[in-house]
N, C-alpha and C positions, 0 to 999 in steps of 0.2 A: 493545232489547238494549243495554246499557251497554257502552262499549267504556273501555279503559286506555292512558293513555299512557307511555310506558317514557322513561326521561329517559338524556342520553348520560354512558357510563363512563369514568373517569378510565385514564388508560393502565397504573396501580397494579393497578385494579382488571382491568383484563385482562391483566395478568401472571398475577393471582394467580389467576383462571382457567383460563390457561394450564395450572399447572402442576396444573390440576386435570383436565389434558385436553379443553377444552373445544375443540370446536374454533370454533366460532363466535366465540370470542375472539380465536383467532389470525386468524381472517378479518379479524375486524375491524380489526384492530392491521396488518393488512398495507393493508387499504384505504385507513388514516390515511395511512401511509408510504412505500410503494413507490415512489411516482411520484417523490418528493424523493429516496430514496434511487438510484431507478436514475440520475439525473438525475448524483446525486453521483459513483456508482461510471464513468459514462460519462464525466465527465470527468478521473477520476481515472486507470486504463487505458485511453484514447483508444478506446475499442472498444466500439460498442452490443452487439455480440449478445453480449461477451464480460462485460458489465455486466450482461445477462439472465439469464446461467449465474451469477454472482456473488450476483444478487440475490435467488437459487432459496438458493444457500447458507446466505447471510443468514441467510433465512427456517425453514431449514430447521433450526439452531443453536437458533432462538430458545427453543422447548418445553426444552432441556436445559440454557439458560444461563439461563431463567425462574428459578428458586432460587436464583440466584448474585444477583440485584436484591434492595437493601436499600431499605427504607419511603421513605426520602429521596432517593433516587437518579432523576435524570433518565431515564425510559425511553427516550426519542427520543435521547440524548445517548450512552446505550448501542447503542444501534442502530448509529449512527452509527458511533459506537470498534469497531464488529464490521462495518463493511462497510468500515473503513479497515484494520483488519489481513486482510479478505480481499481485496481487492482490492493492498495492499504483499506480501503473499505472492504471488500471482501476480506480479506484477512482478517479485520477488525471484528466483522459479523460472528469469526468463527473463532475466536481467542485467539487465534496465531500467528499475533505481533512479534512474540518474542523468539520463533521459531516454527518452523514447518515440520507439523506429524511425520510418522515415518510412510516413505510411498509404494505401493503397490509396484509403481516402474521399475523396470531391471538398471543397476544403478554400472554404469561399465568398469571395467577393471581397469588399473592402471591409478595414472597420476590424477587423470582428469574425473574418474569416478573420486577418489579418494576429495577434491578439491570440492566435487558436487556434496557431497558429504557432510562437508564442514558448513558448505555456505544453505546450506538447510536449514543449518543450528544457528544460523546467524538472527541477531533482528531485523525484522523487515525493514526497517528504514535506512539500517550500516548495509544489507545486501541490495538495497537500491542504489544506493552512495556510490557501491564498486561495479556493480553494472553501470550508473551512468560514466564512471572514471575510465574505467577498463575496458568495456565492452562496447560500447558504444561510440563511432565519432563524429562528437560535436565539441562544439568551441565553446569556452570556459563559460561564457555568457549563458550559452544553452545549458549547457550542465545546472547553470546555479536557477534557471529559469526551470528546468526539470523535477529540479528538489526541492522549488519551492525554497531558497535559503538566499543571502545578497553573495557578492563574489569574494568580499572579503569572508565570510565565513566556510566558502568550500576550504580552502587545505587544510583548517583543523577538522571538519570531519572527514574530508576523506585520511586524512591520519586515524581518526579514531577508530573509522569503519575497519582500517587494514591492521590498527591492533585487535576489534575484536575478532579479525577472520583469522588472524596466526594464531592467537590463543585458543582459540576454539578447535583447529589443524591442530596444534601441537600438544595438547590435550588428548586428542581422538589417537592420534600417531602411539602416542607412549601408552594407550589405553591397549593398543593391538598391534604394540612392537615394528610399529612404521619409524622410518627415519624422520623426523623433525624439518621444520620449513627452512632452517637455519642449515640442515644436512643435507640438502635437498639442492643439485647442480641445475639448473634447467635447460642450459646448452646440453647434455649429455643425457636427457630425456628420452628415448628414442618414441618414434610420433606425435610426439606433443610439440605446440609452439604459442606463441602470446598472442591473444587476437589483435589486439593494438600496440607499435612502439610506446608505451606508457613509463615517464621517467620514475622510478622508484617503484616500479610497481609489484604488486604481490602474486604468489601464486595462482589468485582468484582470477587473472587473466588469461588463463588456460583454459579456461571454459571454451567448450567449442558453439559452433552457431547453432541453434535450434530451427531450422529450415520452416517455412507455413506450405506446406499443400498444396500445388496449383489447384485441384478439384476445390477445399475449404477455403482459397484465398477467394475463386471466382462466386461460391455459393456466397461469403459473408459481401462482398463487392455488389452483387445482385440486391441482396436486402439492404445494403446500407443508401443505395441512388434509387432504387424504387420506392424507397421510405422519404424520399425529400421530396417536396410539395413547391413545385414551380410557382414563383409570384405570380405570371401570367402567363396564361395559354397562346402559345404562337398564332397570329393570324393567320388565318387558312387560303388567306389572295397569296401568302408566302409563298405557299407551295406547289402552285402551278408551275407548270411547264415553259408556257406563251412568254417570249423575254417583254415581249413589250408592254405584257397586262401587269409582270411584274414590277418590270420600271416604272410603272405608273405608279402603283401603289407604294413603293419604296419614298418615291418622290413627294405623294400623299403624305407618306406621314412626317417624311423630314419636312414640308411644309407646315404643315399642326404643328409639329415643335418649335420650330422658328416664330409661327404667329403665337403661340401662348409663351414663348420666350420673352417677345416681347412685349406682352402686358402683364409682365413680373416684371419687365427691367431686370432679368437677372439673368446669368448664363444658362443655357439647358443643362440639364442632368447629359454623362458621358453616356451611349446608346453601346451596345454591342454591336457589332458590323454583323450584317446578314449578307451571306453569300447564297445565291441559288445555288442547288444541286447537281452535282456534275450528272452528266446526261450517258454517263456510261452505262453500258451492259443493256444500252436502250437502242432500237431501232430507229434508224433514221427518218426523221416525217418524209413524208412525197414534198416533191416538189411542186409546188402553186406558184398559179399564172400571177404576175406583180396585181397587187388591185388597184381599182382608180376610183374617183367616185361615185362612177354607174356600173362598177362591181359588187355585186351583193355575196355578200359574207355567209357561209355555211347557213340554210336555215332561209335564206332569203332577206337577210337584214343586210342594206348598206352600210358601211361604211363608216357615210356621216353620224347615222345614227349610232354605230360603236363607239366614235368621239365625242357625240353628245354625251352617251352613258356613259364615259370615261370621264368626262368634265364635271357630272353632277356628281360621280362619287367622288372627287377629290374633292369637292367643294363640302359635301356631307361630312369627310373624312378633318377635315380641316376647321370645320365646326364643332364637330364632336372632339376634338383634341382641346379648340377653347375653353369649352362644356368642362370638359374633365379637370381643366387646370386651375379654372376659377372656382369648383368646388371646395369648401374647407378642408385646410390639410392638417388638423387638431384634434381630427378623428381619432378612437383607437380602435382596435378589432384586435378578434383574434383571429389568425391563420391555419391553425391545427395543432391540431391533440394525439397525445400516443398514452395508452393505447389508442389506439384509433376507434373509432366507434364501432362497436359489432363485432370487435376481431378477438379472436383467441389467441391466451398466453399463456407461456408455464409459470407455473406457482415457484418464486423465488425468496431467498427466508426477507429479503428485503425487493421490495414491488418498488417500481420509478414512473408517476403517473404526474404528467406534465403538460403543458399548454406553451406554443407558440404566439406573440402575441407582436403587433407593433401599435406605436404612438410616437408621435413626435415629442411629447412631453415624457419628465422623470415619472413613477412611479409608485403610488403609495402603497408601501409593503405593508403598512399596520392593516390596511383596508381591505389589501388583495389578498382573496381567501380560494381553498379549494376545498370541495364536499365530498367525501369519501361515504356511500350507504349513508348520508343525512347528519354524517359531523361535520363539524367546521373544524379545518384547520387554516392555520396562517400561512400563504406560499413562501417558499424561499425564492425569490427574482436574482437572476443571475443572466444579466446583459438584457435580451427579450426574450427570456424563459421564466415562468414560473410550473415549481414543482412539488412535489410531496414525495418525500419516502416511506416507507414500513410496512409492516408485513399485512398480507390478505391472506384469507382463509379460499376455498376452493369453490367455486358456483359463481352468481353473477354479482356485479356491482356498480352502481348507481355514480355517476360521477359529474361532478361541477364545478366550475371555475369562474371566477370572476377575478377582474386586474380594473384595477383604480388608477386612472394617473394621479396627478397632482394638482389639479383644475376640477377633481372632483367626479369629469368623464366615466365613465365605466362601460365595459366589453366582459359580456358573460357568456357561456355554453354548457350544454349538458350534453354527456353521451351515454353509454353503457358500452362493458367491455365484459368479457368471462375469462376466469383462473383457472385453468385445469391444472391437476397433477404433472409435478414433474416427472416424466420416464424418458427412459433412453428412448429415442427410436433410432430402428435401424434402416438406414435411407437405401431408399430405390432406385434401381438403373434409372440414369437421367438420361431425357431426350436429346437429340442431335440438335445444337441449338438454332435457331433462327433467326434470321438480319429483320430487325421489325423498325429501326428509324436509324438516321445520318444528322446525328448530331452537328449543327452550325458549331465552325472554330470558333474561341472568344477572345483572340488578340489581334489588333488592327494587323490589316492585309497588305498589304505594296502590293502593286504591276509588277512584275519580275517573280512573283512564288507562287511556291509551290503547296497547294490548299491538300494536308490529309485528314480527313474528317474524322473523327473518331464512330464505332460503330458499338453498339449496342445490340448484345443480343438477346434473345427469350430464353429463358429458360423453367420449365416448370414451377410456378410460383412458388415462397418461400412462405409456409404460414409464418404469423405477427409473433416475433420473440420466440421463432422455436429455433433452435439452433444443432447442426447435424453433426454430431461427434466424428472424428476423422479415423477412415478404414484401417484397422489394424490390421499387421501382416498377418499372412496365412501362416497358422500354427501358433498364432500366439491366441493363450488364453490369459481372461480377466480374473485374480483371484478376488476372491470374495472379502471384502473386508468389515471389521465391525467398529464401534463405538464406543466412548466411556462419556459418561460425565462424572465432575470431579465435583467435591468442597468440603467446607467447614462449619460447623455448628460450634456458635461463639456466645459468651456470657458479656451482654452489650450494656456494659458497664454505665454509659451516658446515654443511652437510649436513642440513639443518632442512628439507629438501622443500618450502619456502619462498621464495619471491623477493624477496629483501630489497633496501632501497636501493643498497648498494654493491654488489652481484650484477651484472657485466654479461652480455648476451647473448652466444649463442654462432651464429656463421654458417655457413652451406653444410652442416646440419645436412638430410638427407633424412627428408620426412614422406610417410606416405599418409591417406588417405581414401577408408575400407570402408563398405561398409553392413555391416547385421548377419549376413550370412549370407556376411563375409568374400569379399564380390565389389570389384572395383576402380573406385572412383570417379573417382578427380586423385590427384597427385601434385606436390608442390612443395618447395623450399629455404628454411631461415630467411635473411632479408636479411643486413645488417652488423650491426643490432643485434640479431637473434635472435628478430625478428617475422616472424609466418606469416600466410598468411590465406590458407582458401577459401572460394571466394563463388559466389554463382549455383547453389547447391546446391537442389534439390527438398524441400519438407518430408518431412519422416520421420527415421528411426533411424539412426545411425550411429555409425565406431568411427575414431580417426584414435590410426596407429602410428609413431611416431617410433626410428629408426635410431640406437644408439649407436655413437657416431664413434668411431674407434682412441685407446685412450691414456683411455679415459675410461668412467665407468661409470654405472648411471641412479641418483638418487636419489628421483625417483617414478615412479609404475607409467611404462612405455615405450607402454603403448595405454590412450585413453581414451573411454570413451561419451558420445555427447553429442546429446539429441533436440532434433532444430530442427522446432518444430513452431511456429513466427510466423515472422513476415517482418523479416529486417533480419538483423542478424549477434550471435550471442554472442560473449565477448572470457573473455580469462581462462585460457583451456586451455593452461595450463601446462607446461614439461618441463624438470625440472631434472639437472642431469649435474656429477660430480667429476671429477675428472683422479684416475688410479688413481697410487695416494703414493707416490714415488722416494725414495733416497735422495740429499739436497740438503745441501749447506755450509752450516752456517751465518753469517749476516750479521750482523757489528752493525750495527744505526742509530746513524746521523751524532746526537750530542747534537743536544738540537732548544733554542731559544733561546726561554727563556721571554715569554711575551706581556707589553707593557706594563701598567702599571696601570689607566690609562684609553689604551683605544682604538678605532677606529671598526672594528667587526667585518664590516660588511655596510654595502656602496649600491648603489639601485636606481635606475633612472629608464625613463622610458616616455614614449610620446607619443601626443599625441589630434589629430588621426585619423593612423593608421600608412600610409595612403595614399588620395590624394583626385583625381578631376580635373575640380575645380570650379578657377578661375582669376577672381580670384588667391585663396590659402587663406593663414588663418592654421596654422601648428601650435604647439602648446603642450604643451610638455615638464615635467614632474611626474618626483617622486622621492622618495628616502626615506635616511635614514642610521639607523645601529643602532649602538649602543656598548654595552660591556660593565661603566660603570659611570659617574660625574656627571661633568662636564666642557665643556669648549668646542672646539669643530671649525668649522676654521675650511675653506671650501668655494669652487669656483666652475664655471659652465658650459664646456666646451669642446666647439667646434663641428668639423667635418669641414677647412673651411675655412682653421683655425687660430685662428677670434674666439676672444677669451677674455670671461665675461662678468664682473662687478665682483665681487671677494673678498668672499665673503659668512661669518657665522657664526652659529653656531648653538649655545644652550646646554642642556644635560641635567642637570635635575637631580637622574636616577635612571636605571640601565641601562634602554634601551626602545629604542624607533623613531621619531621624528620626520619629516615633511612638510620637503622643502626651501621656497624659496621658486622658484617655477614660472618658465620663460624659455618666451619666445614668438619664433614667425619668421614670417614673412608675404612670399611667395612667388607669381610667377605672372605669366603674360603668353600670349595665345593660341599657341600651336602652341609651349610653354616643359615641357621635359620636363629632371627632376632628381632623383637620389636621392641621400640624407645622413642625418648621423646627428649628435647630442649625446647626451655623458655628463658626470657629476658629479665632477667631479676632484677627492678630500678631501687639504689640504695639511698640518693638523695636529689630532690628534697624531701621525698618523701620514698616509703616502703609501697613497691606495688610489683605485682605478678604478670605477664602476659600470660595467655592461654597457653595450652601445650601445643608445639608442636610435632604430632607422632608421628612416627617412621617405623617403615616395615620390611624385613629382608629372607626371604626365600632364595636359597641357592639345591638349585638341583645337586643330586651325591654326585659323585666320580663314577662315572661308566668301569665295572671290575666285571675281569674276564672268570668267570666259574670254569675253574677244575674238572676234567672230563673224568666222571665216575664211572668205571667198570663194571659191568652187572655180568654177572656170574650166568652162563645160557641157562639155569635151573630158576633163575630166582625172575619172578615176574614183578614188574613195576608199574604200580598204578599212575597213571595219570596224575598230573598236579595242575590243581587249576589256580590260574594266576588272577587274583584281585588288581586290578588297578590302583592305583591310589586316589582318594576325591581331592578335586583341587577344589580350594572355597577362595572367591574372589573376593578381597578384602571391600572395606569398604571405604569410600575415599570420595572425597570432594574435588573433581578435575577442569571443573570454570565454574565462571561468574560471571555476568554482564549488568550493566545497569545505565540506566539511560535516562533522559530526564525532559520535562516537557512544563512552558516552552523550555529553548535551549537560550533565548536570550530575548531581553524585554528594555523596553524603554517608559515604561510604567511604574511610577512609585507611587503607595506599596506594591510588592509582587508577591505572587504565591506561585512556588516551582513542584512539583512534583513527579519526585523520585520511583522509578521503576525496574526492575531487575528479575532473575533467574538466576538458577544455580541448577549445574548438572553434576551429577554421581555417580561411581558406579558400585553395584551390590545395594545392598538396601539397609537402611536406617536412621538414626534422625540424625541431622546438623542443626547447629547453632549457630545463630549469625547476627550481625549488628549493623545499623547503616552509622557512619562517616564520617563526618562533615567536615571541610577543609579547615573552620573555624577552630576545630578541636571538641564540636558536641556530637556526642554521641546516642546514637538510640536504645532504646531498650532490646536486652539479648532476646533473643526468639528461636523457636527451633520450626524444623521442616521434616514433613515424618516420610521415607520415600516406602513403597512397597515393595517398586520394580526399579532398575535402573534406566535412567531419563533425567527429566528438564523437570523442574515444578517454577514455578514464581513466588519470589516472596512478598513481604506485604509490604506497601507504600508506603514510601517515607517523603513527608512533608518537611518544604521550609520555606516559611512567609520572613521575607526581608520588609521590613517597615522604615523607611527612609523617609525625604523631603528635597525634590532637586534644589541643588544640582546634588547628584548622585552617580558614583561610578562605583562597580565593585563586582567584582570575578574571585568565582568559587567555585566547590566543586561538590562532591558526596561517593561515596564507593560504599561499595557492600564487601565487609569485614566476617571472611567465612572462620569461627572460633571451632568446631568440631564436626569431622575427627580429624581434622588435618585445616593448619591455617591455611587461608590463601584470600586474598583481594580482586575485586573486579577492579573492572579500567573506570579512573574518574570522567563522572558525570559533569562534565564542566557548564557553569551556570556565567554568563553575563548579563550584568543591570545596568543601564547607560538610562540613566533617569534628565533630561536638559532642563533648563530653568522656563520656565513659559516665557513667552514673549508679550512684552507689553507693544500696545501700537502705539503707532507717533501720534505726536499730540500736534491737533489741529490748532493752525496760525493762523492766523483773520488778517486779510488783504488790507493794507493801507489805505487807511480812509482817504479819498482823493481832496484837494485844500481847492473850492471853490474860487473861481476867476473869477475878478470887480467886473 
């Protein structure tokens, strides 16, 4: 028997099977990639089972974003940019852009815990950035195709992304007396190595692989190809046995495609090659006597008469192909719905309810709607998907869809699906699985190969959107974890429902915390600056009602919902309140005294490290002036003490920010404790102070040897009990991050906005200010911590108002003023505004000169 060998398909090519339904294609395309992707999405929301549920998604998008891939477009590099927007969306749902809660997982020791560590603290989009750089290998193309960014702007961020992961390491290091990324050999690591040669690359490619499950690879593999909806059902003459009934029928239809080929005048559509089934593991037929045509065929029928009925079904089969081809092809339809009708789902805090749809024409998105329980919303279309997101309540739900072309056409359906509660289940012995079809190859065949079919097996179906957490080892237990929700109660000055910079909090404001069935959880008061927090709260649903104080009135809603369904605390829940409007005097202001021409607008200074108790320590003190136009400033150190250090200056030959020139102290003697502070004292053109920067020094005493006291055998000695001494961990501001969105625009005017964190440690409030590379600055603001961690500060806006052509690169950082200076990494902003284009101006043909 000659056997076939089938050669492997380019990722192009099982796209474009995909969208032909195959599913063997999407098998396949998931076998390529899962393991890298789940590898990717785990470390992207620090969460394995929650990277399994993500990776179902993925998969599960692909068949309806198949037709959105263009001939040159990276498949893998798609993938990629769709498990990075599904995985920042979850993030997004749960606050933690800016960093990931702390986790229940054993975090391992060594270099490589210590690495995982940092890059928790990281923001999700800089810890995307170094997973695609580092961990991942694709080519530069993919990378910028993954993150969603063009190629010229990957190496400024992944620069940016590998400053915020050192600072954030080198931070954490000196917080728990680890050596620094800068101290740190990596050749002399012992078990740790780079996952990828990466040229300049950071620690953060130490991470090791995050393995997927063979068991959870084949369960989500199972739902994602049983979930796709063949375009058409195999004809059943395929799968006989009889070569020559089949040849007939093969023959049948490539004949109907050639005749309606040709009354299109147009090429056929490319077919998939159908290969019969190999006839293994099958008994061999008897041998039968040859027949002639006064041999009667099993049953008593001749022969002739098998060729007659062989002749009228090709003839059928060949009419019916006409039939089909001359029918309008302007139809639309749709092909399926998920949920799928009737099926049960777990209740997710965001629900994905969508329609497969095709037309050969565009799309009217204003028109195409979907009905959720009797509302109308407007679908987002994305390629031939239209979809809805947001949240559903638990029971059943009514659902409809309608898609508009653009001819006006319309494809509608209805189904119903049910929302259960989300619970773990704990999965059951799965059965031994079973060969139930032999998937046909889908890459043209040669004489000379070798055909290996791909096999498909049963396995105990997968209910719709339930997804099965992966076995932990024996002996490991789940700890239990809780919740917070966080925010501020603000006196909203412009009534914009909004908490703007100059907005302050409002105190002694009474809050509660309901569940949903308005039963009583805690009860609490905003501090002095108008911050709440409950914590230690059970996952689930809740509703937290805020009391309007006398004299004042709410300007957004007074109760809000808010599902704490992870571990760590959400921030942000808001309440804003006016004071109800009196009649007031009016005030003039005092004339205000116009600003010099050149003068110093802002100075900063900070110091490294803000407190140490190594003896003796240097510290070194950094700083910054900002002026509002070119000039000389002239500057110098001043210490707590009274030193002054030597009149220094500085020239600008354009409004910005400049680097002072850096003072150093060197400090220390065993049992030598001391805290102080320098600032930047500017003498001309004008008098101005930076903040302080404090410093603090703890030196343990000198280990002394105690004198062995003789006790006399009469005299008896009580016991001494020894107090330890309490150590109080200062309180210090140890990073900053800030980030900015967009990161670059081609739109004038633009409006950028500015986003950030600040982490501490011990508890108290900071003061901080945002930036601007321009030289303006935002109003100071404080941050009140309770525990030490991560908060967010508030938004800082900047609307550039141009006229192309327009070019201009800038930046913003967040200016940490107390108890200790220090700067985040600038937010770098680009505007590349072009001129429009005008069209060419139509010429009128030469009137032709009439012949006599």
């Amino acid at each position: 028997m000659v056997k076939l060998l089938m050669s492997t398909p380019t990722d192009q090519q099982l796209v474009q099977y995909i969208v032909q339904g195959r599913r063997d294609a999407l098998a396949q395309l998931f076998e390529r990639y899962s393991a890298d992707l789940y590898d990717y999405l785990a470390r992207l929301v620090g969460d394995r089972d929650q990277a399994a549920r993500l990776l179902d998604t993925v998969f599960m998008r692909v068949p309806g974003a198949a037709p959105g891939f263009q001939a040159r477009d990276s498949v893998r590099g798609g993938l990629y940019s769709m498990a990075r927007e599904a995985g920042l969306d979850w993030l997004r749902q749960r606050g933690w852009l800016d960093g990931l809660p702390p986790s229940d997982e054993p975090i391992a020791p060594g270099l490589q815990g210590d690495v995982w560590k940092a890059a928790r603290a990281m923001p999700a989009f800089f810890r995307a950035v170094l997973i695609t750089e580092e961990l991942q290998p694709l080519s530069p193309t993919e990378k910028a195709r993954a993150l969603g960014v063009s190629r010229t702007d990957l190496p400024r961020l992944i620069e940016e992304a590998r400053r915020s992961f050192q600072r954030i390491y080198d931070s954490q290091a000196r917080a728990e007396g680890r050596p620094t990324s800068e101290q740190i050999n990596p050749d002399t690591v012992w078990n740790a190595r780079r996952r990828l040669p990466v040229e300049g690359g950071s620690l953060f490619g130490f991470l090791p692989l995050i393995a997927l499950p063979d068991s959870l690879k084949d369960q989500i593999r199972r739902h994602v190809v049983e979930a796709l909806t063949p375009v058409a059902a195999r004809p059943p003459q395929l799968e006989q046995e009889s070569e020559g009934t089949g040849a007939a029928v093969i023959g049948g239809a490539a004949a109907g495609a050639a005749a309606a080929s040709m009354l299109n005048n147009a090429v056929p559509p490319p077919q998939p090659p159908v290969v019969p089934p190999q006839p293994a593991a099958q008994p061999p037929p008897r041998a039968l006597p040859p027949p002639t045509e006064t041999t009667p065929a099993r049953g008593g029928i001749p022969m002739t008469a098998i060729g007659a009925l062989v002749g009228i079904a090709l003839a059928l089969l060949i009419c019916a192909g006409v039939f089909l081809l001359m029918q309008p092809r302007d139809a639309i339809s749709i092909t399926s719905v998920n949920p799928p009708n009737s099926a049960t789902v777990m209740q997710m805090p965001q629900m994905n309810v969508f329609a497969i749809f095709q037309s050969a024409r565009g799309v009217d998105t204003d028109k195409s709607s979907i009905e959720i329980d009797g509302r109308r919303y407007q679908a987002a279309i994305q390629g031939n998907t239209a979809s809805w997101t947001g949240p559903l309540d638990v029971g059943s739900h009514n659902a409809k869809v309608q898609v508009v072309d653009t001819a006006g056409k319309s494809a509608e359906q209805a189904w119903t699906f049910f929302v259960t509660a989300n619970t773990v289940q704990t999965p059951n012995a799965v059965a031994s699985p079973t060969v139930f079809a032999t998937v046909t190859p889908i890459f043209p065949i040669t004489p000379g190969d070798t055909v290996t079919p791909i096999v498909v097996t049963q396995q105990p179906p997968i209910p719709t959107a339930t997804f099965i957490v992966p076995t932990m080892p024996p002996g490991f237990t789940a700890t239990p974890c809780t919740a917070g929700v966080a925010g501020t109660v603000f006196n909203d000055l412009n009534g914009n429902a909004i908490r703007d910079p100059n907005e302050p909090g409002l105190a002694n404001v009474n809050l509660t915390l309901l569940t949903q069935s308005n039963s009583w959880v805690s009860a609490t008061t905003s501090d002095t600056l108008g911050n709440y927090l409950f914590g230690n709260a059970q996952l689930g649903f809740y509703r937290i009602q805020a009391q309007t104080p006398a004299g004042w009135f709410p300007t957004t809603s007074s109760t809000l919902s808010v599902n704490l369904l992870g571990c760590g605390t959400v921030n942000n829940f808001n309440f804003g309140f006016a004071q109800t409007p009196q009649n007031t005097p009016t005030v003039t202001p005092p004339p205000t005294t116009p600003a010099p021409s050149f003068a110093v607008v802002n100075a900063a200074a900070f110091v490294t490290p803000p407190f140490s108790a190594s003896c003796p320590q240097t510290f070194t003190f950094s700083g910054s002036l900002t002026t509002n136009g070119p000039g000389s400033v002239s500057y110098q150190w001043v210490r707590n003490d009274g030193t002054l250090s030597p009149v220094q200056t500085l020239n600008f030959m354009f409004a910005g920010t400049q680097n002072v020139f850096p003072d150093s102290l060197t400090l220390g003697a065993p049992g030598f404790n001391y805290s102080g502070w320098q600032r930047i004292q500017v003498l001309a053109p004008n008098a101005l102070s930076s903040p302080l920067a404090n410093f603090t020094l703890n030196c343990a005493p000198a280990t002394t040897v105690a004198p062995t006291t003789v006790v006399p055998p009469t005299t008896v000695v009580p016991p001494t009990t020894v107090v330890p001494p309490t150590t109080v961990v200062p309180f210090a501001v140890t990073g900053a991050g800030a980030n900015v969105s967009p990161a670059s625009s081609s739109t004038c005017p633009q409006f950028f906005t500015f986003n950030g964190n600040i982490t501490v440690i011990g508890t108290g409030v900071v003061t901080y200010q945002w930036a601007q590379s321009d030289g303006v600055t935002g109003p100071v603001q404080t941050l009140t911590f309770l525990a030490p961690g991560t908060q967010n500060v508030a938004p800082h806006t900047w609307n550039i108002t141009a006229v192309p052509p327009f070019v201009f690169t800038g930046s913003a950082k967040i200016q940490v003023l107390s108890p200790n200076a220090l700067d985040s990494s600038d937010a770098v902003i680009a505007l590349n505004c072009l001129p429009p284009t005008l069209p060419p101006t139509p010429t009128s043909p030469p009137t032709p000169t009439p012949t006599p």
